[in-house]
C-alpha positions in Angstrom: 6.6 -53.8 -50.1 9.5 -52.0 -50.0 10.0 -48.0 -52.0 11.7 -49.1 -54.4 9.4 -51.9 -55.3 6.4 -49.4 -55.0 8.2 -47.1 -57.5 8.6 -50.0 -59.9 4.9 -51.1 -59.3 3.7 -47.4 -59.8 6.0 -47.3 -63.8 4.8 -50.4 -65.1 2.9 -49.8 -67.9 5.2 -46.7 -68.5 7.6 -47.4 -71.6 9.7 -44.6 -72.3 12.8 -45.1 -70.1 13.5 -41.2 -69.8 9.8 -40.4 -68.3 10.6 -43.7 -65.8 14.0 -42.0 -64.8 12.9 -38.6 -64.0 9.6 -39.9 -62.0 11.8 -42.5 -59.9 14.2 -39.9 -59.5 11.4 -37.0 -58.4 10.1 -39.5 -56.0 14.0 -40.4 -54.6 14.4 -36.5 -54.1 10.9 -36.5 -51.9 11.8 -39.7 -50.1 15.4 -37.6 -49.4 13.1 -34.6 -48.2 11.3 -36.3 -46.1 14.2 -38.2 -44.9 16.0 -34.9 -43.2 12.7 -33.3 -42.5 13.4 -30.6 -44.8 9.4 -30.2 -45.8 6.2 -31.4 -44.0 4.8 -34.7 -44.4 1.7 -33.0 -45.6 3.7 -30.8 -48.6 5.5 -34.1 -49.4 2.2 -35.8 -49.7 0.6 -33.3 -51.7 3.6 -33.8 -53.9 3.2 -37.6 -54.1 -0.2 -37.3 -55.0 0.6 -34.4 -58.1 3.4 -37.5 -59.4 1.0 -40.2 -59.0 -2.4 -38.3 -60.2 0.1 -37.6 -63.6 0.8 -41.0 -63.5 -2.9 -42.8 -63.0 -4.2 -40.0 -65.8 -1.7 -41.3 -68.2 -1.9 -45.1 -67.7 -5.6 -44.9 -67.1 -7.5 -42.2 -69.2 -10.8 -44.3 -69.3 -11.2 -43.8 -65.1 -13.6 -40.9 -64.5 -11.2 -38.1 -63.0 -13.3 -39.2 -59.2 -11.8 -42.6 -59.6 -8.4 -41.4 -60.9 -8.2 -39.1 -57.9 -9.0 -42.2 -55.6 -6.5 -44.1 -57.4 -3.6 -41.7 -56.9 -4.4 -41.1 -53.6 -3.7 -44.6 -52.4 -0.5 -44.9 -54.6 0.6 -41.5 -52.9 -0.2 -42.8 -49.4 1.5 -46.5 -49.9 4.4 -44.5 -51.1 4.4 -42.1 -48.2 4.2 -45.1 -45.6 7.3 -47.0 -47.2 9.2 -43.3 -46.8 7.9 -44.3 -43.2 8.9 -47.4 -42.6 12.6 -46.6 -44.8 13.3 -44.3 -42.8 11.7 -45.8 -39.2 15.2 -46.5 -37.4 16.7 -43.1 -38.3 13.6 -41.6 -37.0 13.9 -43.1 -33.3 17.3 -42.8 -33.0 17.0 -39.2 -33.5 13.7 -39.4 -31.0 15.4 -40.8 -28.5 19.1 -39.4 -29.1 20.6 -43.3 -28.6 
């Protein structure tokens, strides 16, 4: 799935249009970060997982706060891997200098 489906997947379920902009654009700044390897991949996680914790306790107050944890913690990790795979050609080009 590609980012910008994941950041649709992870708003559904949020209405107001102004709480949607400003997440998708938080998580376009982090996918930037991580793009010129400005911050580590750790920070940027921990990031990913402050949004999408925010997120999981808002859409899904009933989880215990175990579950919701869980929960944001995969949707932080699926995002980190399509900043991976968005960002795998630049990546080995600069590896390899070609």
């Amino acid at each position: 799935m590609s980012l910008q489906a994941k950041i649709l997947n992870l708003l559904s379920g949020i209405d107001d249009p102004g709480i949607r902009i400003e997440i998708s654009r938080t998580i376009y700044y982090l996918y930037n970060v991580y793009k010129n390897n400005i911050a580590s991949e750790e920070s940027i996680k921990n990031d990913l997982m402050e949004i999408c914790l925010l997120i999981v306790q808002e859409k899904e107050p009933t989880l215990s706060p175990e579950d919701q944890k869980k929960k944001a913690e995969k949707l932080a990790n699926d995002i980190l891997n399509a900043f991976k795979l968005e960002t795998l050609t630049r990546r080995k080009i600069l590896r390899y200098g070609v």
